[in-house]
C-alpha positions in Angstrom: 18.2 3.3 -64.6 15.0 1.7 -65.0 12.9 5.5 -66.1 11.1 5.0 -62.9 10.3 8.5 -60.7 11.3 11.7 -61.7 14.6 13.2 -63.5 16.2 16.5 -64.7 17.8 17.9 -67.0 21.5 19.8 -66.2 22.7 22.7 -67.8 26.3 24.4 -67.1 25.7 28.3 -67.2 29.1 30.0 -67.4 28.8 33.7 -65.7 30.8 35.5 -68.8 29.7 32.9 -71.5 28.5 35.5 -73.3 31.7 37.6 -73.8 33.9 34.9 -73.3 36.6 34.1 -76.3 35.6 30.9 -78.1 37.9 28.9 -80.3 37.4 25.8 -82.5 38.2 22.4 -81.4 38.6 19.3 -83.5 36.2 16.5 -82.2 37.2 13.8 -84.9 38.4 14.5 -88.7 35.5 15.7 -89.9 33.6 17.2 -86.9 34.7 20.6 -84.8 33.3 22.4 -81.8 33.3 26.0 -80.4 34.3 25.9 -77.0 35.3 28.4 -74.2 38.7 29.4 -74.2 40.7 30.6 -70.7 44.2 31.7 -69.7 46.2 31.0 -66.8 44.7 32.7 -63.5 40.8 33.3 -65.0 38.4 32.4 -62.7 35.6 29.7 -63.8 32.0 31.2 -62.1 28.9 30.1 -63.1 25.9 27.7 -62.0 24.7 24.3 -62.2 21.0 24.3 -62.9 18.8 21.4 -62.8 15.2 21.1 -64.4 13.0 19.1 -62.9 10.7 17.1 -65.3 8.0 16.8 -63.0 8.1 20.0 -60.4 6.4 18.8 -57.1 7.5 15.2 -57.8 10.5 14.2 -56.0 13.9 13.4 -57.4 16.4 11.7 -54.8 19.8 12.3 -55.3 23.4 10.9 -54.2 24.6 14.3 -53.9 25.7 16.9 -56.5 29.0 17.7 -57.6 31.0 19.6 -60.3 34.1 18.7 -61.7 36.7 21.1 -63.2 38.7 19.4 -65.6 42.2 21.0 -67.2 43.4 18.5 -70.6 45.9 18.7 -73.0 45.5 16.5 -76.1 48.6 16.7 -78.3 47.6 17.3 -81.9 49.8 14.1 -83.6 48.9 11.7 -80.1 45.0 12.0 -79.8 44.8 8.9 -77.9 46.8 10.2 -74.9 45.4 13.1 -72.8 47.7 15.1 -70.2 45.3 15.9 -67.0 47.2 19.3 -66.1 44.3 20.5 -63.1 41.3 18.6 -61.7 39.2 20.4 -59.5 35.4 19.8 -57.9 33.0 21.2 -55.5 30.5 19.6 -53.5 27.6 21.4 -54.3 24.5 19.2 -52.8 24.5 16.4 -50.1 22.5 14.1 -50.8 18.7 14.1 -50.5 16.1 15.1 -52.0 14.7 17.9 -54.5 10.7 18.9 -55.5 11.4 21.5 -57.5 14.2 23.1 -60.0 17.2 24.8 -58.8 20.5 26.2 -59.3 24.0 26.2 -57.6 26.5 28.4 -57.6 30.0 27.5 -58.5 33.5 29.3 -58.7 36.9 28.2 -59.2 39.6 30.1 -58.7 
């Protein structure tokens, strides 16, 4: 993208992200990462928010959409990953925005 017009930043806001369990997750050898841990049957709520740059400037969009993705990476084969679930939800058609919003999201 060439920078011109407006843009936004995402952020994922998890409804329990607060109280939710978080375990440590090896990135690489040296590098890990806290992340959000679930079981089988918890439910994923939360919202998509996006932050205009410029509010009252308009941002066209090709739609918005999140995607709910369930891997498995096998400690001693890191280069193969087992897709166990893959979910999304339309969230937006597409059009236009001119000011910051959210979207609710929930998967079951």
């Amino acid at each position: 993208w060439l920078g011109y017009g407006n843009s936004a930043t995402v952020s994922i806001v998890l409804d329990d992200e607060e109280t939710r369990t978080k375990v440590p997750v090896l990135l690489d050898e040296n590098k890990k990462e806290l992340q959000h841990l679930f079981y089988d049957g918890d439910n994923v709520t939360g919202k998509v928010v996006l932050k205009l740059k410029q509010e009252g400037k308009k941002l066209e969009h090709q739609g918005i959409k999140i995607e709910f993705l369930g891997l498995i990476e096998i400690y001693y084969d890191r280069g193969n990953h087992y897709e166990f679930v893959k979910l999304d939800k339309d969230l937006a058609r597409p059009g236009d925005l001119m000011e910051s919003c959210s979207f609710p999201f929930e998967f079951l």
